[in-house]
ZAVO-852257 format. One record per residue (C-alpha): x, y, z; residue number from 0; residue in one letter. Coordinates in Angstrom, 1 decimal. Each point is the difference from the previous one (the first is absolute). Example, Ala and Ser with C-alpha at 12.3 -4.5 7.8 and 13.67 -1.06 7.14 Angstrom:
// ZAVO-852257
+--------+--------+--------+-----+---+
:      u :      v :      w :   k : r :
+--------+--------+--------+-----+---+
:   12.3 :   -4.5 :    7.8 :   0 : A :
:    1.4 :    3.4 :   -0.7 :   1 : S :
+--------+--------+--------+-----+---+
//
This chain:
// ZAVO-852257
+--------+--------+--------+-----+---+
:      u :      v :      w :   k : r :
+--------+--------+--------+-----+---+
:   -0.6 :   66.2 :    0.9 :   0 : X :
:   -3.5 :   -0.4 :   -1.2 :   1 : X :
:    0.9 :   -1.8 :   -2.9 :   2 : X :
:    1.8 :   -2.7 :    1.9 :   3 : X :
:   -3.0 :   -0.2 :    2.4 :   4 : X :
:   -2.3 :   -0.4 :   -2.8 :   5 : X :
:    2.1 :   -3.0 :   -1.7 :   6 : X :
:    0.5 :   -1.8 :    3.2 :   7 : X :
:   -3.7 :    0.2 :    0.3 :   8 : X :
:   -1.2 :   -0.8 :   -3.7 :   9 : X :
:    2.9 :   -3.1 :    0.8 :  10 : X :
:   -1.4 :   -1.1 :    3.4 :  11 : X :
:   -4.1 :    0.0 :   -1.4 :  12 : X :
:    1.2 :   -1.3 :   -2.8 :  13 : X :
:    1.4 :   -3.1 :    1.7 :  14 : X :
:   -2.9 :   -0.3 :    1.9 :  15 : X :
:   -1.8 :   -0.5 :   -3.3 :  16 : X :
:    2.0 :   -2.3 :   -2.3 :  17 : X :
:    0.2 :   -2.2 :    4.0 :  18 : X :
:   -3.7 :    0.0 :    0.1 :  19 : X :
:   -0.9 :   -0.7 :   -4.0 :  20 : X :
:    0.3 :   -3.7 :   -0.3 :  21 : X :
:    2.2 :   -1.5 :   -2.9 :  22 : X :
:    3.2 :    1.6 :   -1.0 :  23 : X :
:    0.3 :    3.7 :   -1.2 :  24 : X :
:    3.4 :    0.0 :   -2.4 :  25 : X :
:    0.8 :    3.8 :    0.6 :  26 : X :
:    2.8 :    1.6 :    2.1 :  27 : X :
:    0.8 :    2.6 :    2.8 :  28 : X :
:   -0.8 :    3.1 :   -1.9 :  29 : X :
:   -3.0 :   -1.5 :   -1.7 :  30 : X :
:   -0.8 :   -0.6 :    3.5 :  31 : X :
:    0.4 :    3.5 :    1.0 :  32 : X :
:   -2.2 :    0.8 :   -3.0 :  33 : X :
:   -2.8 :   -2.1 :    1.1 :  34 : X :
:   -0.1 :    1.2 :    3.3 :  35 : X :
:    0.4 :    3.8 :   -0.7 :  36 : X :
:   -3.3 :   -0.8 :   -2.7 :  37 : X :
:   -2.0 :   -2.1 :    2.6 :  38 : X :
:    0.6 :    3.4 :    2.4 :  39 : X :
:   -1.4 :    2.2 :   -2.8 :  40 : X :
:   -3.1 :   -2.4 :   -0.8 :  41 : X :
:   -0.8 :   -0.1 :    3.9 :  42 : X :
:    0.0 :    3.7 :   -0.2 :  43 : X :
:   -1.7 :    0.8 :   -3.1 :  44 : X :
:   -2.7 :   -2.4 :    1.6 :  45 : X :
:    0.0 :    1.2 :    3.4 :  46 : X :
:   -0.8 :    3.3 :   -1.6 :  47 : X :
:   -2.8 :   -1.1 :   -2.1 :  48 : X :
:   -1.8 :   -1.7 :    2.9 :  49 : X :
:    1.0 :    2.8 :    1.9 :  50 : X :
:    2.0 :   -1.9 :    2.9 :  51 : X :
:    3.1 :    2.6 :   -0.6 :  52 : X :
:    0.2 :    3.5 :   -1.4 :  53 : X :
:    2.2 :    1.7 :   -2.5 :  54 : X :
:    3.4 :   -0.6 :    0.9 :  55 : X :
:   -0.5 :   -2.5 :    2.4 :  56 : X :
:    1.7 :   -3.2 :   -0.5 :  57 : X :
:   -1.6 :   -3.4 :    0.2 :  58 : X :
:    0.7 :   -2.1 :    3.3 :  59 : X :
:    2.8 :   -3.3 :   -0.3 :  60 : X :
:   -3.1 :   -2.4 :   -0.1 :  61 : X :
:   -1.5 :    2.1 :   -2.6 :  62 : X :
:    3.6 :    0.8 :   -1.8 :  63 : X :
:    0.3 :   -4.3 :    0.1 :  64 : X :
:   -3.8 :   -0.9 :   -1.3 :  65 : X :
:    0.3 :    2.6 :   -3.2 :  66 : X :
:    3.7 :   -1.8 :   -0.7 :  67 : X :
:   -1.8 :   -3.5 :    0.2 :  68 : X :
:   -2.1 :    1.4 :   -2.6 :  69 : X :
:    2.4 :    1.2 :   -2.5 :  70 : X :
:    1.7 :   -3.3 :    0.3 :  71 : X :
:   -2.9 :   -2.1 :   -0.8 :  72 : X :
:   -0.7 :    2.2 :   -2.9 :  73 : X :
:    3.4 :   -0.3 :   -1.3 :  74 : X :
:   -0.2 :   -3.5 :    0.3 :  75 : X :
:   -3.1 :    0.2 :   -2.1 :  76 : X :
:    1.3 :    1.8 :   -2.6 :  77 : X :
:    3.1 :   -1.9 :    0.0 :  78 : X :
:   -2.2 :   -2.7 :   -0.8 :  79 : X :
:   -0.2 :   -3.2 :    3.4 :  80 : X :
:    0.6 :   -0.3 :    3.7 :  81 : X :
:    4.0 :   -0.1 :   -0.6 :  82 : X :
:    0.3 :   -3.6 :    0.1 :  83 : X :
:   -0.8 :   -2.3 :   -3.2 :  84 : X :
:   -0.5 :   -3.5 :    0.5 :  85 : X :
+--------+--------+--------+-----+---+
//
């Protein structure tokens, strides 16, 4: 049951994410999932390092949210533009 709750999260803060990144993101549901599920594990990993949560503490929905912004605009990056070419 915590596999399910973890998908429907990483899917939720992932929508969050590609709603809030302007342009168009071309990537579906479980690439979705992904993102969010990453953004929760860069939240943490930073949270930890600037000590705002301890081991084994996840990061917060705001955080989980911010850290999948920032894997989308690195993706984006890397993809090479914004998404949109005109």
């Amino acid at each position: 049951m915590e596999l399910i709750g973890t998908l429907f999260v990483g899917l939720v803060v992932g929508a969050i994410a590609r709603f809030a990144m302007p342009g168009e993101q071309k990537m579906g549901w479980i690439m979705t999932i992904l993102l969010g599920i990453g953004g929760a594990f860069v939240a943490g990993f930073v949270g930890q390092s600037l000590g705002w949560y301890t081991a084994g503490q996840g990061a917060g929905w705001i955080a989980s949210v911010i850290g999948a912004l920032v894997l989308l605009f690195a993706v984006q990056k890397l993809r090479g533009g914004s998404g949109s070419k005109a």
